[in-house]
C-alpha positions as CSV (number, residue, x, y, z in Angstrom):
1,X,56.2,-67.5,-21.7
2,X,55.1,-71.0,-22.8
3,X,52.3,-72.8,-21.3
4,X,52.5,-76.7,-21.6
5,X,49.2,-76.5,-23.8
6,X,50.7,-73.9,-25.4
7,X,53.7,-76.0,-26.6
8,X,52.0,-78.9,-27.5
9,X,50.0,-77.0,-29.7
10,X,52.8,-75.4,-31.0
11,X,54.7,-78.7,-31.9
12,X,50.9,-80.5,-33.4
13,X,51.2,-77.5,-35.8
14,X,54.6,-77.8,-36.6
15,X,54.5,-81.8,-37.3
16,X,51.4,-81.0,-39.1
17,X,52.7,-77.7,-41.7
18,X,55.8,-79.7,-41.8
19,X,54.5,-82.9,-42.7
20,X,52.2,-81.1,-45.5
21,X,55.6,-79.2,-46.5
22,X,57.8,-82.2,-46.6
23,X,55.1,-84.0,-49.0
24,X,55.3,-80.7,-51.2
25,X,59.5,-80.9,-51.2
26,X,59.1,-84.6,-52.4
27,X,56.7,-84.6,-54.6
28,X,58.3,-81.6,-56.9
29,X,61.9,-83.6,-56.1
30,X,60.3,-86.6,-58.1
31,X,58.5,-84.6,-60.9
32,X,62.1,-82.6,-61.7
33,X,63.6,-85.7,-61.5
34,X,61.3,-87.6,-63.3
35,X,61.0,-90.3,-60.9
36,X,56.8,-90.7,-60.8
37,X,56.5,-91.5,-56.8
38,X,54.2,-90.6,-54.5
39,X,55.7,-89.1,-51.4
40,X,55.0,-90.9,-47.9
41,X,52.7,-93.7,-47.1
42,X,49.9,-92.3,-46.5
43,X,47.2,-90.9,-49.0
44,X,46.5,-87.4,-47.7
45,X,49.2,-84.4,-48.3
46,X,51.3,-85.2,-45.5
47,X,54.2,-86.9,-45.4
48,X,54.8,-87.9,-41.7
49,X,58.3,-88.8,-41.8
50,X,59.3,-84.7,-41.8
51,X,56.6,-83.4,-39.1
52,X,58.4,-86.1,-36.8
53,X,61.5,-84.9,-37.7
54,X,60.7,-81.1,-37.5
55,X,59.4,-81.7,-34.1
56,X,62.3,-83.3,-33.6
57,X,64.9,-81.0,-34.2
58,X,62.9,-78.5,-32.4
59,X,62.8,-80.3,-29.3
60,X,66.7,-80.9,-29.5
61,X,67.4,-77.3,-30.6
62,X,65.3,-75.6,-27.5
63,X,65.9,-77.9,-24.6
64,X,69.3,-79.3,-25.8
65,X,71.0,-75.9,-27.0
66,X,68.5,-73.4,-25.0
67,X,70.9,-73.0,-21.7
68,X,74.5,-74.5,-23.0
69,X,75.4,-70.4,-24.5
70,X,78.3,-71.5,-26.6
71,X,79.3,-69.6,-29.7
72,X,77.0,-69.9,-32.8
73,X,79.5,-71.9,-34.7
74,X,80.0,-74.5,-32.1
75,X,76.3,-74.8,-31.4
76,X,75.8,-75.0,-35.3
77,X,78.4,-78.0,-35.4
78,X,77.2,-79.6,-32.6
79,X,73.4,-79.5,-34.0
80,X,74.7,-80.8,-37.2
81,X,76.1,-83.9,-36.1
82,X,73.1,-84.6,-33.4
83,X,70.6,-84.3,-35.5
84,X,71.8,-85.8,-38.9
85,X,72.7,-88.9,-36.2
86,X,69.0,-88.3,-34.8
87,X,67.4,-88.0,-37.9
88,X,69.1,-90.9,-39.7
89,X,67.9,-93.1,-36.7
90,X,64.6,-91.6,-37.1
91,X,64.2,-92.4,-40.8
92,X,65.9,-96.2,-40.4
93,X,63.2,-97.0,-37.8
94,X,60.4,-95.5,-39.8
95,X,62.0,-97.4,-42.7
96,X,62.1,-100.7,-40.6
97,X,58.2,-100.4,-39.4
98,X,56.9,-99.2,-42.8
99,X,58.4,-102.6,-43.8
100,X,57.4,-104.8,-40.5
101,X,53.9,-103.1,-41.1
102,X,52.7,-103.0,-44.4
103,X,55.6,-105.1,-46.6
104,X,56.4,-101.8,-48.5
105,X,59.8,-100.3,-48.7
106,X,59.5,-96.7,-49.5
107,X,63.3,-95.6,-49.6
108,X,66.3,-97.7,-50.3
109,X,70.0,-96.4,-50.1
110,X,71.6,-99.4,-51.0
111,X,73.2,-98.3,-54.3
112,X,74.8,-95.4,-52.1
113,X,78.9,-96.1,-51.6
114,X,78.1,-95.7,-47.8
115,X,75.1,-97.3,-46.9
116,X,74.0,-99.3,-44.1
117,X,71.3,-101.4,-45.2
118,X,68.0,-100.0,-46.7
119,X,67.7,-97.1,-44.8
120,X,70.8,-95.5,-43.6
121,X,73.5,-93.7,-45.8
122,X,76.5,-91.7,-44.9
123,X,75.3,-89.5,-48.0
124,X,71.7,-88.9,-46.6
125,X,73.5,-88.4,-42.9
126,X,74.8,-85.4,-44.1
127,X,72.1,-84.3,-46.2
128,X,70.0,-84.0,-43.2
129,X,72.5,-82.3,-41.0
130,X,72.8,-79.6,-43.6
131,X,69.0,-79.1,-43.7
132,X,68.8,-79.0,-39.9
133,X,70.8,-76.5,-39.8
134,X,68.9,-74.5,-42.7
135,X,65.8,-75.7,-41.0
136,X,66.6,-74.2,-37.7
137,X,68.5,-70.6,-38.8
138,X,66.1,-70.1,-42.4
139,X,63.2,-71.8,-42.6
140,X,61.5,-72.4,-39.3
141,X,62.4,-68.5,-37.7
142,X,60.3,-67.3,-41.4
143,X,57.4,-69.5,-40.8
144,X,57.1,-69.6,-36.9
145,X,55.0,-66.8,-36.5
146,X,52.3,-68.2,-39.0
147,X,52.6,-71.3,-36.9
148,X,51.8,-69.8,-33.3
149,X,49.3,-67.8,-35.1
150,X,47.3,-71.6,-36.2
151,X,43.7,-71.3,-34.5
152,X,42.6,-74.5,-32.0
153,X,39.8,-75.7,-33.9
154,X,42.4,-76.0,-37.3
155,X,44.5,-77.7,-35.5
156,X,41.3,-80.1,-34.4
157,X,40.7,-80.0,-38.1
158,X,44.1,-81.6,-39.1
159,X,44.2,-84.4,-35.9
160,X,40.6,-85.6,-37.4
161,X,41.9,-85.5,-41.0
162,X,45.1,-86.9,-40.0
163,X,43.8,-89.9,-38.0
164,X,41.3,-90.6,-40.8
165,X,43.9,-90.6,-43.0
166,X,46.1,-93.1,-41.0
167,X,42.9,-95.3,-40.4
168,X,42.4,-95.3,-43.8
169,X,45.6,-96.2,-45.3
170,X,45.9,-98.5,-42.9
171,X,42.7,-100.4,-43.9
172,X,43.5,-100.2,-47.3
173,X,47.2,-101.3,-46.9
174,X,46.1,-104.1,-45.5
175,X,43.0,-105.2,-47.6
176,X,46.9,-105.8,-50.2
């Protein structure tokens, strides 16, 4: 049985050891491919982008798919199409206010066949529906264990670091 404190800590981890594993993903991705970026806006080894959109995905898969007992496949379709939708809003608003904020743009699927704008691309749509699904079946059932296992005062540990780190970039983003 979950507690509400329980949950919250329990999604602060996730966004937090996904954030921190997103950063990893991306920052490999551009040294196979040669492409020299750093991953995310902010200076610390989080990239913020995939803690929201772990937590995310989380949310929709427990509440939305907890009591709806349909067949695996149908659920597995369903989640695919939700979330890539979900996520691809997720990363066009996060595109849009990295922009509005601090004049950067950090992503830009305009040379994709089918883009919409900056941010959005029918390409990318599906990449994330494909990793949703490998997020929710693979990867976070392996690592959820380790995350309910986090101690209270790392967590603590990571909020402080985290908000320094936003403050931070922040200031210094805006010192440009």
């Amino acid at each position: 049985m979950h507690t509400i404190k329980g949950d919250n800590m329990y999604y602060l981890n996730c966004f937090f050891i996904y954030s921190i594993l997103g950063h990893f993903l991306e920052t490999i991705t551009a040294l196979i491919s040669g492409n020299g970026f750093k991953s995310g806006i902010l200076t610390g080894w989080w990239t913020p982008v995939y803690g929201i959109g772990a937590v995310t995905i989380l949310f929709v898969s427990n509440y939305l798919f907890k009591n709806l007992h349909m067949p695996r496949f149908w659920e597995t379709v369903i989640m695919f199409f939700v979330v890539a939708i979900v996520l691809s809003t997720l990363e066009a608003l996060g595109g849009v206010l990295i922009e509005k904020i601090f004049g950067d743009v950090f992503w830009d699927y305009s040379s994709q066949k089918f883009h919409i704008g900056h941010y959005i691309s029918l390409e990318m749509t599906l990449v994330w529906g494909v990793a949703s699904v490998i997020f929710i079946y693979i990867i976070n059932p392996l690592l959820d264990g380790l995350i309910k296992k986090i101690p209270t005062w790392v967590t603590i540990i990571f909020i402080i670091l985290f908000i320094f780190d936003c403050t931070k970039t922040f200031i210094m983003k805006k010192k440009k």
